[in-house]
N, CA, C and O atoms as CSV, one atom per row, in Angstrom:
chain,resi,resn,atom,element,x,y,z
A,1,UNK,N,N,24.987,11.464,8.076
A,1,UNK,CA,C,24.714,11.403,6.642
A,1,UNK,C,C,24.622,9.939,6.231
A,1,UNK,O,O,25.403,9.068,6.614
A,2,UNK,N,N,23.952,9.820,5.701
A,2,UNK,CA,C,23.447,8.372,5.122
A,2,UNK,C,C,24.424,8.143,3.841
A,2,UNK,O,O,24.737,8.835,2.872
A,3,UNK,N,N,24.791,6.697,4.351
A,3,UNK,CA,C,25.661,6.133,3.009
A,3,UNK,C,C,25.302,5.902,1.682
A,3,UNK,O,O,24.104,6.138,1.842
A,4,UNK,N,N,25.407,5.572,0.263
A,4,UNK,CA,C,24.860,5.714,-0.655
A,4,UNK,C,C,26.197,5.983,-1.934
A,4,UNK,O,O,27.366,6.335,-1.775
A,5,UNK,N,N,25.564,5.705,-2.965
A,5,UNK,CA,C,26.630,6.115,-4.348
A,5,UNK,C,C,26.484,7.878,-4.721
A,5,UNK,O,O,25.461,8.528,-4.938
A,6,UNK,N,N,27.304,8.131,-4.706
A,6,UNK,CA,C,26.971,9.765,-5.306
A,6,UNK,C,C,26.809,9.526,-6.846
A,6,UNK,O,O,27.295,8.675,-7.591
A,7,UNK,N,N,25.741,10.842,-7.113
A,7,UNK,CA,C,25.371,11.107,-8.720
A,7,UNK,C,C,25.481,12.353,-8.688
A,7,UNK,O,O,25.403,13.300,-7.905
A,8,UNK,N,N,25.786,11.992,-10.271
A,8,UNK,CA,C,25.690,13.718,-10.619
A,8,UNK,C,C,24.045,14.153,-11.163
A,8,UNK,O,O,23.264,13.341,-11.658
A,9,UNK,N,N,23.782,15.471,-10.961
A,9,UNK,CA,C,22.441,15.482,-11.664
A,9,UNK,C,C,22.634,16.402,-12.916
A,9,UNK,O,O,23.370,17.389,-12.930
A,10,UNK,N,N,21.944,15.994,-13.873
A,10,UNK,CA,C,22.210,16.589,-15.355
A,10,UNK,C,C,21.592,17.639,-15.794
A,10,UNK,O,O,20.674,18.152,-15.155
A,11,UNK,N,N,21.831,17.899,-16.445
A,11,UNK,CA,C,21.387,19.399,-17.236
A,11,UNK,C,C,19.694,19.862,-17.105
A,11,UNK,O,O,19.098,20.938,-17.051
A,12,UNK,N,N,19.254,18.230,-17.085
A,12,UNK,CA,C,17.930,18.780,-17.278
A,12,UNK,C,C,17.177,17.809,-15.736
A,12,UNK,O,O,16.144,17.146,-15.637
A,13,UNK,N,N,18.003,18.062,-14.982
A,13,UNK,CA,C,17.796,17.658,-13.382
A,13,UNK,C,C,17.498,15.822,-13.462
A,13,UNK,O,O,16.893,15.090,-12.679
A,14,UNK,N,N,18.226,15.518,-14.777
A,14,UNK,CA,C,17.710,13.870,-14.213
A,14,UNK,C,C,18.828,13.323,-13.168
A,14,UNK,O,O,19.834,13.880,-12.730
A,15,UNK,N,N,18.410,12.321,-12.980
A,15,UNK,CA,C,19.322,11.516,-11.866
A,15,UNK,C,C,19.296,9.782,-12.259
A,15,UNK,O,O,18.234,9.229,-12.545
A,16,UNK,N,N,20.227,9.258,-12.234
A,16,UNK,CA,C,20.372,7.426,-12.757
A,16,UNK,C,C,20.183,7.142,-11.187
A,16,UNK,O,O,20.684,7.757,-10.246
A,17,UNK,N,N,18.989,5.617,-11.166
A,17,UNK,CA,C,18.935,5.283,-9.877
A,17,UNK,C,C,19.657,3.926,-10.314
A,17,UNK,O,O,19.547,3.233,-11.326
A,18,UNK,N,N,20.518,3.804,-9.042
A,18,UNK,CA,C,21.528,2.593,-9.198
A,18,UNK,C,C,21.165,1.680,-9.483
A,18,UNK,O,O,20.026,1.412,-9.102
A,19,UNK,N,N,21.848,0.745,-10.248
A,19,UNK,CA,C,20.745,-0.960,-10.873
A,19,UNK,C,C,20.507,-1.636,-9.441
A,19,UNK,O,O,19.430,-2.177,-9.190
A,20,UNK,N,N,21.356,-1.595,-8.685
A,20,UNK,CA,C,21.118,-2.349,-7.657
A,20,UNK,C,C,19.850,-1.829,-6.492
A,20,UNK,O,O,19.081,-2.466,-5.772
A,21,UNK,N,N,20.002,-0.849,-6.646
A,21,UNK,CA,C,18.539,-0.473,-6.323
A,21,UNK,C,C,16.994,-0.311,-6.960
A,21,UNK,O,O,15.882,-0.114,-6.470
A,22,UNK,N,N,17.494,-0.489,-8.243
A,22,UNK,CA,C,16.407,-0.516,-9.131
A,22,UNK,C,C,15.612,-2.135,-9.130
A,22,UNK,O,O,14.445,-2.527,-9.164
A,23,UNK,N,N,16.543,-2.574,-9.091
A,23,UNK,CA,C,16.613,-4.114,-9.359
A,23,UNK,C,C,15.972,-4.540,-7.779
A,23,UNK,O,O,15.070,-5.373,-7.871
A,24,UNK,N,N,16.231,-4.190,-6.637
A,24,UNK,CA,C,15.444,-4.439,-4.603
A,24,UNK,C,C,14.277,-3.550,-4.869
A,24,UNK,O,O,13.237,-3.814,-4.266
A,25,UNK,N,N,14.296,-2.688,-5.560
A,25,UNK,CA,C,12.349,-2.119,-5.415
A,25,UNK,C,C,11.728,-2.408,-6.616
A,25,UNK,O,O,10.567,-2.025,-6.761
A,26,UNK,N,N,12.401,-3.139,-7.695
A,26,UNK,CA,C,11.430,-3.396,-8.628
A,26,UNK,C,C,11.030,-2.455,-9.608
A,26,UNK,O,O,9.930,-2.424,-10.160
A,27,UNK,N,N,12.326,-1.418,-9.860
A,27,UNK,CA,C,11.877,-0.339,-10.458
A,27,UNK,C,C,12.461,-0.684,-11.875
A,27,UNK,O,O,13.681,-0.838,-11.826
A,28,UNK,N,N,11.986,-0.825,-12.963
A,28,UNK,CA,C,12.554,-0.998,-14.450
A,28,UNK,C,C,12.337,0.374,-15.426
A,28,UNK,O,O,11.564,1.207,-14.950
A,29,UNK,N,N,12.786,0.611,-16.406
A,29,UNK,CA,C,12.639,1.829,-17.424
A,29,UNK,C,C,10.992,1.827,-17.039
A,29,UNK,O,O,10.380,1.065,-16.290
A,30,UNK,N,N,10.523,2.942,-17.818
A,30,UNK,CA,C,9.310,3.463,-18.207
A,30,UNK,C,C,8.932,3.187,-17.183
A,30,UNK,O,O,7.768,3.547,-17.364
A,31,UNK,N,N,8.949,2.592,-15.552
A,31,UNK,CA,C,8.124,2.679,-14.768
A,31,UNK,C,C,7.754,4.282,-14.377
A,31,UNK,O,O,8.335,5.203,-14.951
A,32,UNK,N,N,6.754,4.515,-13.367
A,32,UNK,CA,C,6.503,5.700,-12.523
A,32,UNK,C,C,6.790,5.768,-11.504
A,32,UNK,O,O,6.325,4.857,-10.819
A,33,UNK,N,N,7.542,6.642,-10.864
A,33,UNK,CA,C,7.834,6.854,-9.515
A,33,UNK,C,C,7.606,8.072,-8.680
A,33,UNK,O,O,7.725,9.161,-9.242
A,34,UNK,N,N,7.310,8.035,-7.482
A,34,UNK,CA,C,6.565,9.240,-7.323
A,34,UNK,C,C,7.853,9.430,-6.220
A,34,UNK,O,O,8.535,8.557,-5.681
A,35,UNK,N,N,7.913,10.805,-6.107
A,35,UNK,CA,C,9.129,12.102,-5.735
A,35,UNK,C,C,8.622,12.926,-4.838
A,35,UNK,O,O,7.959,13.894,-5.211
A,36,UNK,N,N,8.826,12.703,-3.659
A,36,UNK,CA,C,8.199,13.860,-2.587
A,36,UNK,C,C,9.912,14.563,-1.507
A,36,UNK,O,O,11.119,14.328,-1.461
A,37,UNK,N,N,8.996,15.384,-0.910
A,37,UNK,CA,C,10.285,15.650,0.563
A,37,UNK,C,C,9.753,15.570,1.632
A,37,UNK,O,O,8.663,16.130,1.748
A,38,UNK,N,N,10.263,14.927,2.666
A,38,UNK,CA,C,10.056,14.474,3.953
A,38,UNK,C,C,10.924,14.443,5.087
A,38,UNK,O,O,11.833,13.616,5.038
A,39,UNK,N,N,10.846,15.081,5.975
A,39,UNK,CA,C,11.348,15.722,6.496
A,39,UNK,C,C,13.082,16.267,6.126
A,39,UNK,O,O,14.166,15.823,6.502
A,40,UNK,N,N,12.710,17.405,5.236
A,40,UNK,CA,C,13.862,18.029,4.878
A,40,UNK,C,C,14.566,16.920,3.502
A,40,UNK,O,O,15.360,17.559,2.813
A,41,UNK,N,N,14.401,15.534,3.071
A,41,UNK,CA,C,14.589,15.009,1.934
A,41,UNK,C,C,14.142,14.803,0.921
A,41,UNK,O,O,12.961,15.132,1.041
A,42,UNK,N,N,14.301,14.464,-0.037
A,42,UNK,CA,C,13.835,13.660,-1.094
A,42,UNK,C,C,13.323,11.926,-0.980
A,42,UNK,O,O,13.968,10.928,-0.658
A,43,UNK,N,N,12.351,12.046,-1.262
A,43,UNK,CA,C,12.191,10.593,-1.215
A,43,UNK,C,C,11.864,10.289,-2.564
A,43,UNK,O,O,11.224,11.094,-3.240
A,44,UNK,N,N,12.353,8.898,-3.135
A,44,UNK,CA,C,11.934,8.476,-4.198
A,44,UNK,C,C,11.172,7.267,-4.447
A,44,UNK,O,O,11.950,6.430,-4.905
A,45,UNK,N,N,9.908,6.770,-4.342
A,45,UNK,CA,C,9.296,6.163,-4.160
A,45,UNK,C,C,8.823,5.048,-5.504
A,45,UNK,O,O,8.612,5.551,-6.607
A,46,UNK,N,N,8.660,3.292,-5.279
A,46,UNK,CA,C,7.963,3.222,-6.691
A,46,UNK,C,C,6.668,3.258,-6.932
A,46,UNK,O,O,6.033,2.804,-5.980
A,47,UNK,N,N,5.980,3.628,-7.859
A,47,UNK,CA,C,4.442,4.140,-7.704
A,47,UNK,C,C,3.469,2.607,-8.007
A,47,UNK,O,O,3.589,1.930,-9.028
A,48,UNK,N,N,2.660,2.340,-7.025
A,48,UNK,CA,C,1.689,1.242,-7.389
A,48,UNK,C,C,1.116,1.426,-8.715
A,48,UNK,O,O,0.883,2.432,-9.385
A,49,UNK,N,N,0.940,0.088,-8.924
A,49,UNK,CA,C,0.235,-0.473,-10.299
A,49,UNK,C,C,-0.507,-0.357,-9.944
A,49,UNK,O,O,-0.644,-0.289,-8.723
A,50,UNK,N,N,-1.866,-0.215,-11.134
A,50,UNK,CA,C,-3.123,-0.776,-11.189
A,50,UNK,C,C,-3.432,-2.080,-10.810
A,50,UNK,O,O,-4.324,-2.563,-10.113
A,51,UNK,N,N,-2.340,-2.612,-11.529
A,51,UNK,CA,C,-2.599,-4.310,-10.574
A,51,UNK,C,C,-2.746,-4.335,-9.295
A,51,UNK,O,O,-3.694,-4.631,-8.567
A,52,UNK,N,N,-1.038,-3.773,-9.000
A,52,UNK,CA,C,-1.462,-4.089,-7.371
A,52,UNK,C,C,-2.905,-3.529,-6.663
A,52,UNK,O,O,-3.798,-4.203,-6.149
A,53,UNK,N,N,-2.834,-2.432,-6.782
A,53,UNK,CA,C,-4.268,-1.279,-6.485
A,53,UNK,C,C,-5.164,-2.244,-6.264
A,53,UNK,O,O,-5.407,-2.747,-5.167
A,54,UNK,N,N,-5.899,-2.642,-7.784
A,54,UNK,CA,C,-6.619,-3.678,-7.758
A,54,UNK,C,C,-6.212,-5.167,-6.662
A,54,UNK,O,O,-7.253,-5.549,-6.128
A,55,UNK,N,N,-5.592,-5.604,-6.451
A,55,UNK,CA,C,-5.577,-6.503,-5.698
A,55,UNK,C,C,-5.740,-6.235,-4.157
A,55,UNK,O,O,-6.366,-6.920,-3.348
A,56,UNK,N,N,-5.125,-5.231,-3.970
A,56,UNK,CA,C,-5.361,-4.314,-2.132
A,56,UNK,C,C,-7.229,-4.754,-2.460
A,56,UNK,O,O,-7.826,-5.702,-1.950
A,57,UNK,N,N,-7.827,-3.688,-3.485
A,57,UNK,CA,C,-9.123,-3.918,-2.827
A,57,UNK,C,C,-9.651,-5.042,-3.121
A,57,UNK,O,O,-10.849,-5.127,-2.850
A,58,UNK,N,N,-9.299,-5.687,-3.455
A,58,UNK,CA,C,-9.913,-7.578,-3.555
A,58,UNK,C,C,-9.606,-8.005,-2.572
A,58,UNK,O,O,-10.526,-8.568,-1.979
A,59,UNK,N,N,-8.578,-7.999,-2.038
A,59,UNK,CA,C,-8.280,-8.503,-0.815
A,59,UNK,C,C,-8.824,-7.906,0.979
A,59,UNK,O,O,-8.936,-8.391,2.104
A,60,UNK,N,N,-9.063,-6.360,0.167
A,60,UNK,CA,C,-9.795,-5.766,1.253
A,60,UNK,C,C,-11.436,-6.384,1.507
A,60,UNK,O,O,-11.914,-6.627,2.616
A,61,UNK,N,N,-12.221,-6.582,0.018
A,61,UNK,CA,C,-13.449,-7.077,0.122
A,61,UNK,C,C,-13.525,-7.737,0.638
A,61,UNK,O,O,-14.336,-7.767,1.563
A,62,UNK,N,N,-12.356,-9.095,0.220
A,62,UNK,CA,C,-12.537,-10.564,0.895
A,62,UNK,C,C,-12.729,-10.582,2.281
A,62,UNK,O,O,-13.688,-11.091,2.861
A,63,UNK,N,N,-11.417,-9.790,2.979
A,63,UNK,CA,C,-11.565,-9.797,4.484
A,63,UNK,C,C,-13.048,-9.023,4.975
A,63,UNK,O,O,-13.679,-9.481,5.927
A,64,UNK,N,N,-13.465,-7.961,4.314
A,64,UNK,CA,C,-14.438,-7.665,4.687
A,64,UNK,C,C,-15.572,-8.708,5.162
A,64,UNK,O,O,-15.875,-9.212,6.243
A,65,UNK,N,N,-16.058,-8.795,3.831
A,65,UNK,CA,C,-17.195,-10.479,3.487
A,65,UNK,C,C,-16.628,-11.136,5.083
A,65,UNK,O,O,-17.252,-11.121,6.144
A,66,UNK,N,N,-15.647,-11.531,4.893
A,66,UNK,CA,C,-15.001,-12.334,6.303
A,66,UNK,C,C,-15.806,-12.221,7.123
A,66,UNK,O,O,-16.661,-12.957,7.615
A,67,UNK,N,N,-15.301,-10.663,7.329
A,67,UNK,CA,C,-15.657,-9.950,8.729
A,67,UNK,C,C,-17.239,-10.246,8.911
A,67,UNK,O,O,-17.809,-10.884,9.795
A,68,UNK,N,N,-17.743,-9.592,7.815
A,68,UNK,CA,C,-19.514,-9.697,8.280
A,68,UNK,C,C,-19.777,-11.223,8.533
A,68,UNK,O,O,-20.276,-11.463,9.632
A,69,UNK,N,N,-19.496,-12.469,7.591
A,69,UNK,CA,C,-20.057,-13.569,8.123
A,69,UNK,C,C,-19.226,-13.969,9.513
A,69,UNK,O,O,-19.590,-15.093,9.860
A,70,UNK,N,N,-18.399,-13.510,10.269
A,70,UNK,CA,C,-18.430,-14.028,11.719
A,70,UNK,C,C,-19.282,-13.105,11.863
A,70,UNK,O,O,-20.299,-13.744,12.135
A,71,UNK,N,N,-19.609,-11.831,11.866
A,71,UNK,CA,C,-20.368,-10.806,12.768
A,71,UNK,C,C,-21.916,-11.534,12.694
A,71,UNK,O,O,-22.720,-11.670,13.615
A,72,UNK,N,N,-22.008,-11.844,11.626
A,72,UNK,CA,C,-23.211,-12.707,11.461
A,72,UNK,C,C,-23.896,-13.828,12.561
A,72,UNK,O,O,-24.968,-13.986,13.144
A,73,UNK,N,N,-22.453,-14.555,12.446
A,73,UNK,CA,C,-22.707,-15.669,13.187
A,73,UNK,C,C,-22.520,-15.214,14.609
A,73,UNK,O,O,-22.982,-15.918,15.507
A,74,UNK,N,N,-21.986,-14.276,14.848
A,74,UNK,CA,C,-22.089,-13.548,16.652
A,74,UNK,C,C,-22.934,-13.442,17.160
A,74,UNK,O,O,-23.090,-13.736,18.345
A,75,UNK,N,N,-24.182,-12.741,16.021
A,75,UNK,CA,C,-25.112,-12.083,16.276
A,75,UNK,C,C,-26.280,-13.071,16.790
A,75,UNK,O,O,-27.046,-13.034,17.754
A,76,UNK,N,N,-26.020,-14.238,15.409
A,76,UNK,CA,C,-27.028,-15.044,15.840
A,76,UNK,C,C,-26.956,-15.803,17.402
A,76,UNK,O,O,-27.864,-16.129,18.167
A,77,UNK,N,N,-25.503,-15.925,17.510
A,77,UNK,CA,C,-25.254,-16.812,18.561
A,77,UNK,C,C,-25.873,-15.471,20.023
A,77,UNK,O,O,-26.148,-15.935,21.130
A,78,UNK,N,N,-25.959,-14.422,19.851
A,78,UNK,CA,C,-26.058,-13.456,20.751
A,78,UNK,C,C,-27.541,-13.386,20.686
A,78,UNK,O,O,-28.155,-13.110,21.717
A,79,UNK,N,N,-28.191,-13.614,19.550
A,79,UNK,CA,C,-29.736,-13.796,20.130
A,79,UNK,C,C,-30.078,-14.997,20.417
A,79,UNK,O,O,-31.301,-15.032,20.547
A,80,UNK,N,N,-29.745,-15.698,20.531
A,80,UNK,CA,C,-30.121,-17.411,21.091
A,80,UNK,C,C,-29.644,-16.935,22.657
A,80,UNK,O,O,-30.445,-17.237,23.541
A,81,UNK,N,N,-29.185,-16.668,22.812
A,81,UNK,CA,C,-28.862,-16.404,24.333
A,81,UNK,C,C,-29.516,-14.769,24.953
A,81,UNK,O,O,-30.219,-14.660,25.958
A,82,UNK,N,N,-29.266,-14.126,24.454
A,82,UNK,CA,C,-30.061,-12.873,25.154
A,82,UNK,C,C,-31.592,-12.617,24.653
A,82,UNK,O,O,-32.265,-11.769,25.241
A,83,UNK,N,N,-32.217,-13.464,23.405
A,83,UNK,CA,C,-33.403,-12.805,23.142
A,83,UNK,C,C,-32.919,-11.607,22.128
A,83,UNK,O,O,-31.773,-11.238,21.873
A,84,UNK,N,N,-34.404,-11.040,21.549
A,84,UNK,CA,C,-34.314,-10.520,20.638
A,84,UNK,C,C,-34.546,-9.104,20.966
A,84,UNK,O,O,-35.565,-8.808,21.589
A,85,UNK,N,N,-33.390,-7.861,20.477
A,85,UNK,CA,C,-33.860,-6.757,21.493
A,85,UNK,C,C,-35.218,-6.245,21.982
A,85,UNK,O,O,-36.191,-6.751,21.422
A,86,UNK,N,N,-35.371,-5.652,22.596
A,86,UNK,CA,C,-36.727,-4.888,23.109
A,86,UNK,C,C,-37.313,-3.717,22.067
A,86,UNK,O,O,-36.524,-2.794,21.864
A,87,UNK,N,N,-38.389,-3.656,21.497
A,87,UNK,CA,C,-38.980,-2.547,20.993
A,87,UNK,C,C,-38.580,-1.344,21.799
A,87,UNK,O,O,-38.668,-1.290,23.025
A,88,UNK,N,N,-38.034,-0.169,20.854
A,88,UNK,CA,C,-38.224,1.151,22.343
A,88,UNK,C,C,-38.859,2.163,21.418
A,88,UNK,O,O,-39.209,3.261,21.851
């Protein structure tokens, strides 16, 4: 059994998540948190922002872009040396 503070749960199934844990994941009032079970538990999760969201795929583009200009420059460097494929 995993260590932890015991709670009680209330009338209308809420539960207080400890400040000290609120405070290591960054969870404040009015945030959203998303609530699943996994293998046989509860997990309580904090739910991404739009911000963050938004920043994953900015950062995904960027590396992308990345990616194609080396693939770019592979390519070219791969036809200077092999020629340009064959018609089939």
């Amino acid at each position: 059994m995993s260590k932890g503070e015991r709670r009680k749960v209330g009338e209308r199934g809420q539960v207080t998540i400890p400040k000290e844990l609120r405070e290591r994941f960054g969870i404040k009032g009015g945030d959203d948190v998303v609530i699943h079970e996994e293998a046989g538990k509860l997990v309580i999760e904090r739910s991404i922002t739009r911000e963050e969201l938004a920043a994953g795929y900015r950062q995904r583009a960027q590396r992308t872009r990345e990616l194609a200009n080396e693939l770019e420059g592979v390519s070219a460097e791969a036809d200077e040396h092999l020629g340009d494929a064959p018609e089939w």
